[in-house]
N, C-alpha and C positions, 0 to 999 in steps of 0.2 A: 504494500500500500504506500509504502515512501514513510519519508522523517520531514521534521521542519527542525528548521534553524534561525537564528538571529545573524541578521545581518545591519553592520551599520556604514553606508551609502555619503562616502564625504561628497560634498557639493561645492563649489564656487558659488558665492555674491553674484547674483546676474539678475535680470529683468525675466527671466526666463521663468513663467508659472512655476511652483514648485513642485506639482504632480506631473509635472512636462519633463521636469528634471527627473525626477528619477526616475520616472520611467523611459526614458530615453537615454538614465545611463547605466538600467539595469538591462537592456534589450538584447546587449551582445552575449547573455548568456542564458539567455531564454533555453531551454533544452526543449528542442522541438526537431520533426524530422517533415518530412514529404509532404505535402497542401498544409504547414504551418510556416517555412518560413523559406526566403530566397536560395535556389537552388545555389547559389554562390557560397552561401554561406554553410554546408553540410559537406559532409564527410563522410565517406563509409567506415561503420564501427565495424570489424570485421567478427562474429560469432562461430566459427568454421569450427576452432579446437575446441571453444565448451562444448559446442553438441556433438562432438566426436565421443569427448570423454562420456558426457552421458549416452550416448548411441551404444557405448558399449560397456558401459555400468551394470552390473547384477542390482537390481532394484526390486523391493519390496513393495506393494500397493496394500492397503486395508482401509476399507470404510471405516469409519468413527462412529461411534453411535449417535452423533449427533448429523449424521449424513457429509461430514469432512473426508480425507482425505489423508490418512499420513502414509508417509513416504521416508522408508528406512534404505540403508545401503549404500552403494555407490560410492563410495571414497570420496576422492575430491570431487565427483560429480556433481554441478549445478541443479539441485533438481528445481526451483524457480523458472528455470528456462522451459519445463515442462509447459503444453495445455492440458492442465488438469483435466477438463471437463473432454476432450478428446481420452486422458485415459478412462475417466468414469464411463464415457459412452461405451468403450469396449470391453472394462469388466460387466456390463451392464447385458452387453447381445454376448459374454460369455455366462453371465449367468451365476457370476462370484465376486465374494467380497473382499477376498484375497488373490493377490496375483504377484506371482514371480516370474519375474522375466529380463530377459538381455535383449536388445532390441538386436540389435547386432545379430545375432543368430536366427534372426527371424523375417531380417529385410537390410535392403541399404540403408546406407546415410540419406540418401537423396527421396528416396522414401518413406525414412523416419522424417524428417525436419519439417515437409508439408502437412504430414500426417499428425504428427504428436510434440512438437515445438509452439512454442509461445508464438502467436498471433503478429503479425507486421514486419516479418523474416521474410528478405528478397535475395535474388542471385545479384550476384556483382557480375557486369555484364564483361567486363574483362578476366577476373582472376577465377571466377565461377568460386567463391567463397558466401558461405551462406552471411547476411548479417541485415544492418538496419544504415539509412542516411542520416545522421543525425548531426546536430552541431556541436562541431571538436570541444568547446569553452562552453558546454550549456550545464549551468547548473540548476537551475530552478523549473518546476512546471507550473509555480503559479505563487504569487507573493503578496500579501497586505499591508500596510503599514500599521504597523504596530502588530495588529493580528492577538497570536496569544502569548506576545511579550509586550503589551500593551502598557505604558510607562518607564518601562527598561531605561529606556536611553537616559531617562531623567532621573532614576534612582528609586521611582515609582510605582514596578511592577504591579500590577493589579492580580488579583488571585480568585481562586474559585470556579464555580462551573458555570459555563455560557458559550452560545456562539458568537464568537466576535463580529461586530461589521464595520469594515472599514471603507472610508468613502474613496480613500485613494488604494488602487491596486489594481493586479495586473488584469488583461481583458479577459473576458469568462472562458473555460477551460472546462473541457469535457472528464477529465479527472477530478475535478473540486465537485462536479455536479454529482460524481461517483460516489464520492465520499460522504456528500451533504445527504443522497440516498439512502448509504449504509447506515451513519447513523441514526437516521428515522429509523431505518429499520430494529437495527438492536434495541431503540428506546421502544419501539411497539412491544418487540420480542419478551421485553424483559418489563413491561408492564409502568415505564416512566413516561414520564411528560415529559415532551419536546425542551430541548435548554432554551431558557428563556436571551433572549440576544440582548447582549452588550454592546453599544456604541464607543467605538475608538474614536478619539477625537485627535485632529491634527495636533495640537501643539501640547500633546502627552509626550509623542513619539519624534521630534526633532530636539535640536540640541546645538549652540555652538563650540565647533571643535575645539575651539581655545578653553572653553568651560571643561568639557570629556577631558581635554589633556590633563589639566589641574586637579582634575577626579583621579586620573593615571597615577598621576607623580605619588598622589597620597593612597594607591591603592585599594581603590572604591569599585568593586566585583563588577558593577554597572559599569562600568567605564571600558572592560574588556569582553566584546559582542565574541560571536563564534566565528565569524566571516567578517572583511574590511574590505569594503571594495573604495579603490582608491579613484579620483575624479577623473570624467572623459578627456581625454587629450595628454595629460599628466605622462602617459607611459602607455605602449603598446598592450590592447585588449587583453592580448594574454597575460599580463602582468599584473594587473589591475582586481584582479579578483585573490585578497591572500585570505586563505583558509586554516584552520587545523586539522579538517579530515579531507578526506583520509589519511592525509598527511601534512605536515607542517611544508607550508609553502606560498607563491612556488620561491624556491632558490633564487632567481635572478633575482626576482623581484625585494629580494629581501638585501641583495648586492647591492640594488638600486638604490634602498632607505640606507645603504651605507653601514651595517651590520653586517658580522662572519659568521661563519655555514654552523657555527654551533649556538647561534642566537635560540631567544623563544621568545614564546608568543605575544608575552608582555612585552618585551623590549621592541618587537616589532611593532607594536599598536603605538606604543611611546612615539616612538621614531616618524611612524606617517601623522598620527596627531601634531609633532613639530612642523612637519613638513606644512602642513596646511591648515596651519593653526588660525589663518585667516577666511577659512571655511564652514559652512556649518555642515551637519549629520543627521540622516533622518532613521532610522530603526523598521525594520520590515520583515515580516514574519513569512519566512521560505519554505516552498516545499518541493522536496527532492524527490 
């Protein structure tokens, strides 16, 4: 289903609306593939070895009593990359709840991957490797401001159960609409009322970065988000996005704030905080 994370988004002083800003300088990392965003901008991720490995995985299938799915076996095999609901159809016309099996033994690659592989899987029309178009620098499917770190930036976090709404964020996304479904569903399931919505308000979730640095210096938890994305133009796309996961990065971009390869993550935040300390910062709740 994905994670969310905190991200805080430095800005320049401009005339520039401020929902124009930042989403215009979170765009280049929208993670979107084919009829979502310019063919210029995508990549092929190539998926060829994880579904080899799982093609030829010894795999356990058993329904759950609650009509789930677990899936034992396989070593390093990916089983995520499975279409579950493709293996369920076929325990279903075998007529069992359990199933052992190697696909490998039983068919190609080329005929597992259409058959029993996660959904939006294309050939590469040169290297004939299975995988998806997507863009190289995409982190986010969909993002709020504030969301459900709503206050963070100021030291404010708000707490408790609700669905957030915020007035700035990204354009509507057929995954957020997934989600907003499941959870009706689990609240019917489980006999709750709907979370009643909380309104994020813009100036919870902005901050000037001269203000965050001075929170830095004295070590104020708010002051160091999970992601830093540094202002459009500042430094190449790729650079501009510094994270902790999957891993502490990236490298150059930590070259560029003038810090060595055994920095961390606070020192980094320090560092771009000086850097554009003449900036403000708005907080935006990410989801991967």
């Amino acid at each position: 289903m994905g994670m969310f994370s905190v991200a805080y988004v430095l800005l320049p002083m401009s005339d520039t609306p401020p929902a124009a800003a930042i989403r215009a300088s979170l765009s280049p990392f929208e993670r979107g593939g084919r009829d979502e965003l310019p063919e210029s901008l995508l990549a092929f991720e190539d998926k060829t070895e994880t579904l080899r490995v799982l093609h030829e995985a010894a795999l356990t299938f058993a329904v759950t009593g609650r009509g789930g799915l677990r899936i034992e076996g396989g070593g390093d095999a990916a089983p995520w990359s499975l279409n579950t609901g493709a293996v369920r159809g076929e325990m279903d016309r075998r007529g069992t709840d359990h199933w052992q099996v190697r696909f490998a033994d039983t068919m190609a690659l080329d005929a597992f991957v259409p058959r029993y592989a996660a959904s939006g899987l294309e050939r590469h029309p040169v290297t004939g490797g299975w995988g998806r178009w997507l863009n190289p620098l995409g982190r986010w499917d969909w993002w709020d401001l504030g969301g459900r770190f709503d206050g963070r930036i100021i030291g404010d976090e708000r707490r408790g159960e609700g669905r957030r709404v915020a007035n700035v964020s990204s354009k509507p996304n057929r995954g957020r609409d997934l989600l907003v479904n499941l959870e009706e569903a689990l609240g019917d399931a489980l006999g709750r009322e709907p979370a009643a919505e909380i309104e994020v308000f813009n100036d919870r979730n902005v901050e000037l970065v001269a203000t965050l640095l001075a929170d830095a210096n004295e070590g104020r938890e708010h002051a160091f988000p999970g992601t830093l994305v540094l202002p459009p133009g500042a430094v190449e796309d790729r650079l501009r996005w510094l994270h902790t996961w999957p891993d502490l990065g990236p490298a150059d971009a930590f070259a560029w704030l003038g810090l060595s390869g055994d920095a961390e993550w606070r020192d980094a935040v320090r560092a771009a905080y000086g850097r554009f300390a003449d900036h403000w910062a708005a907080s935006v709740a990410y989801h991967f």
